[in-house]
N, C-alpha and C positions, 0 to 999 in steps of 0.2 A: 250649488257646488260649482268650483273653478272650474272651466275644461282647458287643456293643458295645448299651450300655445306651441308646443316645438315639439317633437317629433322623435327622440332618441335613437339615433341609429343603432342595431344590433352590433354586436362586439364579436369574433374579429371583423374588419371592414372586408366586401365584397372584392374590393379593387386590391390591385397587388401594392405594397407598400415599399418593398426595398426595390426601389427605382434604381437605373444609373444616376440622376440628378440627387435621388435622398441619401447615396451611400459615400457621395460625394461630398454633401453636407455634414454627414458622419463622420469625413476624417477629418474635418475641417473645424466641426467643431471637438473634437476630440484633441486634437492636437492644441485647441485654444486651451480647454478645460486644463490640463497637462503645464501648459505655459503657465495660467493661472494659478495651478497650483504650487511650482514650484517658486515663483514672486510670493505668494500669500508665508511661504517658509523666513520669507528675509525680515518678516515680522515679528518683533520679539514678544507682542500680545496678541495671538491672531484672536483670541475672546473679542476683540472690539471689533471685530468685522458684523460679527454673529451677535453683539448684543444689540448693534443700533440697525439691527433687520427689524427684530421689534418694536422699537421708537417710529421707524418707515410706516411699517404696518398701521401701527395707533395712528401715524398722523391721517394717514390714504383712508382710516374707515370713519373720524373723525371729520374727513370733508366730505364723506358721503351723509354725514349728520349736518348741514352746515358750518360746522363750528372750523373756524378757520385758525389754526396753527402756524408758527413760522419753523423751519429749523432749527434759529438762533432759541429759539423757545423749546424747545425739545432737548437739544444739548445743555 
């Protein structure tokens, strides 16, 4: 039988998490997310953002098989 290489930390974490540095990253990314959102609105098919996450995906587990893919092949 395997014996299990890593160790899974318990859930919640021991250390405190909402740092001055993490809550900093919080507006920070928050305020992207918000940008981003309202740019993804000036799209008149946002469907094509969200269908070639899938096409991503196939290609990223396809070169974990070696099988190697371009792009231009995918589109």
């Amino acid at each position: 039988m395997l014996k299990p290489t890593y160790a899974i930390p318990d859930l919640p974490p021991a250390t405190e998490i909402e740092t001055i540095p993490v809550l900093k990253a919080l507006t920070r990314a928050s305020r992207a997310l918000s940008d981003l959102k309202g740019q993804a609105k000036t799209i008149p098919n946002q469907g094509i953002l969200i269908d070639t996450l899938a096409l991503q995906e196939a290609k990223a587990s396809s070169e974990i098989e070696n099988i190697a893919t371009t792009q231009d092949e995918l589109f």
